[in-house]
C-alpha positions as CSV (number, residue, x, y, z in Angstrom):
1,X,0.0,0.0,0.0
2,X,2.7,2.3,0.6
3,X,4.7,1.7,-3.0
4,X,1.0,2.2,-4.4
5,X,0.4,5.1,-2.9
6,X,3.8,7.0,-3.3
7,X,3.7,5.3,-6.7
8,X,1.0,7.4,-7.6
9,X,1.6,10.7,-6.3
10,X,5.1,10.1,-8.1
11,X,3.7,9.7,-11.6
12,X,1.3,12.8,-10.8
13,X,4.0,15.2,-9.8
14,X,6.6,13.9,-12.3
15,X,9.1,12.4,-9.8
16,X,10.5,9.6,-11.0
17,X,12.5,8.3,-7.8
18,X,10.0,9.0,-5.0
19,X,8.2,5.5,-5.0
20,X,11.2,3.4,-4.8
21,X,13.1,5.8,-2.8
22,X,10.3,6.1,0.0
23,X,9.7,2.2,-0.4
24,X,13.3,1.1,0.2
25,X,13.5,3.9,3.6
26,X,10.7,1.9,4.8
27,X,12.3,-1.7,4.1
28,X,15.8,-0.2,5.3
29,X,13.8,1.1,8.6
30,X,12.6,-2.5,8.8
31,X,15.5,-4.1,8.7
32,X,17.0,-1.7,11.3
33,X,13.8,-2.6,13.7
34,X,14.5,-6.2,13.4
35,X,18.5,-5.7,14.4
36,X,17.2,-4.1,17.2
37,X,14.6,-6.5,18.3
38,X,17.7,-9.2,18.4
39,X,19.5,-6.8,20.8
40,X,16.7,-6.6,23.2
41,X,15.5,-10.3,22.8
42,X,19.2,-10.8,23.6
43,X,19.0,-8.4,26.7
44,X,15.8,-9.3,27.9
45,X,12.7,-7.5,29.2
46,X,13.7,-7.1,33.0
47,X,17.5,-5.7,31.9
48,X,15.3,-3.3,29.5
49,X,13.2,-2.0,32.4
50,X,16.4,-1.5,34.5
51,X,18.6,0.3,32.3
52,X,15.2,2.5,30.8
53,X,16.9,5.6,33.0
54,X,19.9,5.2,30.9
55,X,17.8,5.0,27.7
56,X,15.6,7.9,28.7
57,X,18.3,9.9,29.4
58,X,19.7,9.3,25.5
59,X,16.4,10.4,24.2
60,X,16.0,13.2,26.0
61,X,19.4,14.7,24.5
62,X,17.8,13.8,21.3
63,X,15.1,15.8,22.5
64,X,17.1,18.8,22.9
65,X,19.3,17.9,19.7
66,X,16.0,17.9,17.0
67,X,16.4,22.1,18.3
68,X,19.9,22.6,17.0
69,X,20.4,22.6,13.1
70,X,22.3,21.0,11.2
71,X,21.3,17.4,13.6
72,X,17.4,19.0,13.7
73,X,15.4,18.9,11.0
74,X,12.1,21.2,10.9
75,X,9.6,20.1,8.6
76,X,6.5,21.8,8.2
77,X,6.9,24.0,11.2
78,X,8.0,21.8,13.3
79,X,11.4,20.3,15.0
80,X,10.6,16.8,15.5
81,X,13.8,14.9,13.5
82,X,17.0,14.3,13.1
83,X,18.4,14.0,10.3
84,X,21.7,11.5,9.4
85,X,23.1,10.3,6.2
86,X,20.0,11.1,4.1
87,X,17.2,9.4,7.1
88,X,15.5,11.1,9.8
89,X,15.1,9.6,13.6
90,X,12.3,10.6,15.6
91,X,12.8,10.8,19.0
92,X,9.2,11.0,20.3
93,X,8.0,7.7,19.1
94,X,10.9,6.3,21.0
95,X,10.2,8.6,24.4
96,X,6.4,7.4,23.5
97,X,7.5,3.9,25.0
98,X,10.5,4.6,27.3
99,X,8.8,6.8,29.7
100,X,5.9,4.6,30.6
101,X,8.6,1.9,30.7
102,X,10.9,4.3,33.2
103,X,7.5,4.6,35.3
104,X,7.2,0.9,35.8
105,X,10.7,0.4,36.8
106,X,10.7,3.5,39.3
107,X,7.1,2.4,40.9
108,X,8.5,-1.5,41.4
109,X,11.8,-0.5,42.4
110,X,10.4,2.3,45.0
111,X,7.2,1.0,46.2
112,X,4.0,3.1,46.1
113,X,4.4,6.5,47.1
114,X,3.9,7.3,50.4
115,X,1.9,10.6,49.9
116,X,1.2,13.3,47.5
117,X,4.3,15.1,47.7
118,X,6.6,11.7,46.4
119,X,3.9,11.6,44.2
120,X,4.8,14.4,42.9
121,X,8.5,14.7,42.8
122,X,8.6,11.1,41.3
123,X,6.6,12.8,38.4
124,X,9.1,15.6,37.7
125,X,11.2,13.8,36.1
126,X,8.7,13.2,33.1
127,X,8.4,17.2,32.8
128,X,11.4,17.3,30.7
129,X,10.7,14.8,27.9
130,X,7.0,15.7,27.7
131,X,7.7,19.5,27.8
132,X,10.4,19.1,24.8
133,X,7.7,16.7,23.1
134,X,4.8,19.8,23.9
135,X,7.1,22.4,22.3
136,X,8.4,20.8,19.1
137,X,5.1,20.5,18.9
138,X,3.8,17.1,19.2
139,X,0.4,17.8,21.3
140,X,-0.4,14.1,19.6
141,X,2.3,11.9,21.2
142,X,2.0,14.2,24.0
143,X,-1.7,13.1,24.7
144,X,-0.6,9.3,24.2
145,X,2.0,9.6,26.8
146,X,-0.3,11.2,29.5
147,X,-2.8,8.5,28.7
148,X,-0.5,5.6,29.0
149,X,0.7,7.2,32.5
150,X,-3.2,7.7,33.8
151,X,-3.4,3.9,33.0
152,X,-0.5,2.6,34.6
153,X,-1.5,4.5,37.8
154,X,-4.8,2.6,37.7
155,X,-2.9,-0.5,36.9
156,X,-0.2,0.4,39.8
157,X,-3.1,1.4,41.9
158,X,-1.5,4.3,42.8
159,X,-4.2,6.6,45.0
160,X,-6.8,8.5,43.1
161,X,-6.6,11.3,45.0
162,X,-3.1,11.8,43.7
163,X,-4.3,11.7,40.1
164,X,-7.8,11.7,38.9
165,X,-8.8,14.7,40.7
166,X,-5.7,17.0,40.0
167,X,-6.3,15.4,35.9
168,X,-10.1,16.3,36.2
169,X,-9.3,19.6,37.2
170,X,-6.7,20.3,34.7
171,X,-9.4,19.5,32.1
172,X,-11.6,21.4,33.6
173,X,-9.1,24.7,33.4
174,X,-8.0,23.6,30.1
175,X,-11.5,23.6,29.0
176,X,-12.5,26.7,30.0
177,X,-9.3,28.6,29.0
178,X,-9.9,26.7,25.4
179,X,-13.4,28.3,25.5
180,X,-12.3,32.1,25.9
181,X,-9.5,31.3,22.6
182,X,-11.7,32.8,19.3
183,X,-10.1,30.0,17.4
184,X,-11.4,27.2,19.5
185,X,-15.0,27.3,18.5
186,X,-13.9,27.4,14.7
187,X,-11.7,24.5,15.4
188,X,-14.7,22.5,16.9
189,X,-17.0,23.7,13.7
190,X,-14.3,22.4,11.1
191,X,-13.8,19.2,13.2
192,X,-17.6,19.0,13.0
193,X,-18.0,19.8,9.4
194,X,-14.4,19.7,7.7
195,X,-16.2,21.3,4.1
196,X,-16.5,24.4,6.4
197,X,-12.8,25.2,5.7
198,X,-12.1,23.0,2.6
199,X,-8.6,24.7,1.7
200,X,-7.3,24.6,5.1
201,X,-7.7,22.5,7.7
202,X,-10.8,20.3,6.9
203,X,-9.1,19.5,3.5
204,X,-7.7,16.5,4.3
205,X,-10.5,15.0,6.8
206,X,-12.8,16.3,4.0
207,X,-10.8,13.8,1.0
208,X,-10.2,10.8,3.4
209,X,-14.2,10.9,4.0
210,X,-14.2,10.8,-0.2
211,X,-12.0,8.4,0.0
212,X,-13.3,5.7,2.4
213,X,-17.1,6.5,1.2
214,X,-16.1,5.9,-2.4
215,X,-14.7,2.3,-1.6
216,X,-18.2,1.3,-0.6
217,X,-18.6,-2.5,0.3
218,X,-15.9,-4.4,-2.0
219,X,-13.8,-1.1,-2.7
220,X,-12.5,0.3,-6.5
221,X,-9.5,-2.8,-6.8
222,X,-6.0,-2.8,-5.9
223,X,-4.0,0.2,-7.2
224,X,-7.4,2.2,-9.0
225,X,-7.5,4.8,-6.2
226,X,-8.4,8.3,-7.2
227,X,-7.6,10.5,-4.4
228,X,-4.0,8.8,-3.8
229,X,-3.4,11.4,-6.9
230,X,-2.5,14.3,-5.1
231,X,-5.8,14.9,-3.9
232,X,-5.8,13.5,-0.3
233,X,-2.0,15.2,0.5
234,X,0.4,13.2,2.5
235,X,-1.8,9.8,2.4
236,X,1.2,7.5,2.8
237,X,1.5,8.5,6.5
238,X,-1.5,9.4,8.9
239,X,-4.7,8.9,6.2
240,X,-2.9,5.8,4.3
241,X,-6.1,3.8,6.0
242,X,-8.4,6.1,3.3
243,X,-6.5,4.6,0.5
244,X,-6.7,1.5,1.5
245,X,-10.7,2.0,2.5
246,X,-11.3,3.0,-1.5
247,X,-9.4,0.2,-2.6
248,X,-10.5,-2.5,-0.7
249,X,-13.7,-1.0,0.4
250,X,-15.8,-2.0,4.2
251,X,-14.9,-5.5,3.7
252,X,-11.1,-4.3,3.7
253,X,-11.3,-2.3,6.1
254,X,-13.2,-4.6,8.6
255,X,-10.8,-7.5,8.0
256,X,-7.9,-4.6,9.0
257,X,-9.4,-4.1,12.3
258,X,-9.9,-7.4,13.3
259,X,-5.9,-8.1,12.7
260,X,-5.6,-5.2,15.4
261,X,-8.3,-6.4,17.2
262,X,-7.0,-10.1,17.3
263,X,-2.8,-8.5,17.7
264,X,-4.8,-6.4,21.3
265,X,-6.3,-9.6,22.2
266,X,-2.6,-11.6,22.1
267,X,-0.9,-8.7,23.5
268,X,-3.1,-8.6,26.5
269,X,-3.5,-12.6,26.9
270,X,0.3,-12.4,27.3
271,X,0.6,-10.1,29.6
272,X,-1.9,-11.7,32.2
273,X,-0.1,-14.9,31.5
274,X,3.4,-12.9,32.0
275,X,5.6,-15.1,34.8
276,X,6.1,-11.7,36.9
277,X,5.1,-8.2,37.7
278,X,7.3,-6.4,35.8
279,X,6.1,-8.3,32.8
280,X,2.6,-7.9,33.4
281,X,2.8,-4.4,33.8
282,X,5.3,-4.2,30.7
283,X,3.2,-6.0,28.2
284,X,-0.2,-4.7,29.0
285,X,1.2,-0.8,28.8
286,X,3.2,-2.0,25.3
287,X,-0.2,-3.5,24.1
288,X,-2.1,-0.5,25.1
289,X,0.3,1.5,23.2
290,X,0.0,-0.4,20.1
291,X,-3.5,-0.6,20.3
292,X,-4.5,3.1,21.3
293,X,-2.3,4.3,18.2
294,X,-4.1,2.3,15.8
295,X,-7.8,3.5,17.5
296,X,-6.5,6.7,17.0
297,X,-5.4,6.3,13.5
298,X,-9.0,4.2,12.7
299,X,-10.6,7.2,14.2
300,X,-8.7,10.0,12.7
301,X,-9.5,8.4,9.3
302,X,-12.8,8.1,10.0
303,X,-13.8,11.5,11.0
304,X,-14.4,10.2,14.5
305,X,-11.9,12.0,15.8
306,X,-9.9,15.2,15.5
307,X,-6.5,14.7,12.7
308,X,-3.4,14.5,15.2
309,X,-0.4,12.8,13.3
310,X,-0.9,9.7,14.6
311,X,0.0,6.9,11.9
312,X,-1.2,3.5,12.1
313,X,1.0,1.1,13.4
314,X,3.0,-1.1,11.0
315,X,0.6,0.1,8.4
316,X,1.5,4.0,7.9
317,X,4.8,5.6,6.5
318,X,7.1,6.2,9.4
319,X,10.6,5.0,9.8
320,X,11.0,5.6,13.5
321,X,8.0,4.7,14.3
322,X,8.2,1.2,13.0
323,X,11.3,1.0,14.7
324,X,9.7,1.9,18.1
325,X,7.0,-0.5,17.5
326,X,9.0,-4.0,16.2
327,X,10.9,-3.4,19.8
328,X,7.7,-3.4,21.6
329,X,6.2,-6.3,19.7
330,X,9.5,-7.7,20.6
331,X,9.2,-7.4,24.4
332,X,5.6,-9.1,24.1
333,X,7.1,-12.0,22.4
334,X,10.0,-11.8,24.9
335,X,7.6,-11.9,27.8
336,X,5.6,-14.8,26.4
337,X,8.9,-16.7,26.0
338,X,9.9,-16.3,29.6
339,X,6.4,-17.2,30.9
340,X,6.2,-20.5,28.6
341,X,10.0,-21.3,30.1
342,X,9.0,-21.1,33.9
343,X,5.9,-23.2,32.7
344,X,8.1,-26.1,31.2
345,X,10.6,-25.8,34.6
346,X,7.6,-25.5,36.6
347,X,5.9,-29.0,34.8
């Protein structure tokens, strides 16, 4: 889906190398992914959760370096990459995972905080990597960080009164300042009705609705997409889903979610099964992740929910991304393996 897509937007705006060229990123992004899933098979899920301060401290520098040109890369308003030898590294999606992963190791190596105030201070430490995430800006990954957090303190059981209430007022004051903002109700009406602001910001939620509607039940075939030619910008990343709706129509579609569906329902079956804590908590917050980002995606595509930048996982263009997700489908499979050893010791 991805050579078809960039395949056509290549013959539309006369670029003869983009297809292959975006294509073999993805496959060399791949391969990179899978050397890194042997390193941390080979380390192990309880090493990764002990040495996730070291890594956390790595891509917060990373953080900072996506600031300073020539390392940082802005593109489109925004300092989100680096950029080596031609590729760019993204060190959000990576941060996206390492700092719930940094949470689980300080809560089981410190116990449950003792009152609000340790609460507190053991939470400062997250205020660097999500304020250099808020300000590149990435309000998307962002979000998905906060909500992975929120679950692991109801996993963790950490007190509610710590939490839920501070949270619920925050969105309470968010909401209200949001309110008084003249550009928040015309946000709201575009999300609402995207035709509203056709050249701007509803443009692309306004083609992906094309898109997915014109597939119908059975979808237009493999490779006859219309909107994939230039109309629906940018469809290889975040809205690659509407390509794949026309194509392959409802039936498509559905059979795409129930792969998610059924890749949720393994990820959480393992992590109940997990031989310890630390994998329990590990592979239901790395399932979560995986599984959030493509409800997200689903959503965004949809019109369900506001567009964010969030790309479907394995699916959607994004080098570092796929990266960040073959490690955590690696310390699922890693976690199963363990549990299925102390079974066969056990027996």
């Amino acid at each position: 889906m991805l050579f078809n897509t960039t395949a056509a937007e290549a013959i539309d705006r006369q670029i003869a190398a983009t297809a292959q060229l975006t294509l073999c990123k993805q496959i060399c992004y791949a391969v990179i992914g899978i050397l890194f899933a042997f390193g941390v098979w080979s380390i192990g899920y309880h090493q990764l959760v002990r040495l996730s301060p070291f890594f956390l401290f790595i891509i917060s520098v990373c953080l900072i370096l996506v600031f300073l040109p020539p390392l940082g890369q802005e593109i489109n308003g925004a300092h989100r990459w680096i950029g080596l030898f031609g590729y760019t590294l993204q060190p959000s999606e990576f941060a996206k995972y390492l700092i719930p992963i940094y949470f689980i190791h300080r809560q089981l190596s410190d116990g449950m905080p003792e009152s609000f105030k340790v609460f507190c201070k053991r939470m400062l430490i997250f205020l660097v990597p999500l304020g250099l995430i808020l300000v590149e800006p990435d309000n998307g990954t962002t979000g998905i960080v906060l909500v992975s957090l929120l679950i692991l303190f109801y996993l963790f059981r950490v007190k509610m009164a710590y939490w839920a209430l501070p949270f619920l007022l925050f969105v309470l004051l968010g909401g209200v300042v949001a309110s008084r903002m003249p550009h928040v109700p015309d946000r709201i009406q575009v999300y609402l009705h995207p035709e509203l602001d056709i050249l701007g910001k509803g443009h692309q939620p306004y083609q992906a609705k094309i898109a997915a509607g014109s597939g119908q039940l059975f979808g237009r075939g493999l490779g006859e997409s219309l909107q994939k030619l230039n109309y629906l910008p940018e469809a290889r990343s975040d809205y690659l889903v509407a390509i794949y709706a026309e194509e392959f129509g409802f039936v498509g579609v559905s059979l795409l979610i129930l792969i998610y569906m059924l890749m949720a329902y393994a990820g959480f079956s393992i992590a109940i099964k997990a031989a310890d804590r630390t994998g329990f908590y590990l592979g239901a917050i790395m399932t979560f992740l995986l599984s959030f980002q493509s409800f997200l995606n689903f959503g965004i595509v949809s019109g369900l929910l506001p567009s964010k930048g969030t790309t479907l996982p394995f699916f959607s263009q994004g080098g570092t991304a796929l990266i960040a997700n073959i490690i955590a489908l690696t310390l699922l499979l890693h976690i199963d393996y363990v549990a299925r050893q102390k079974e066969i010791t056990a027996s």
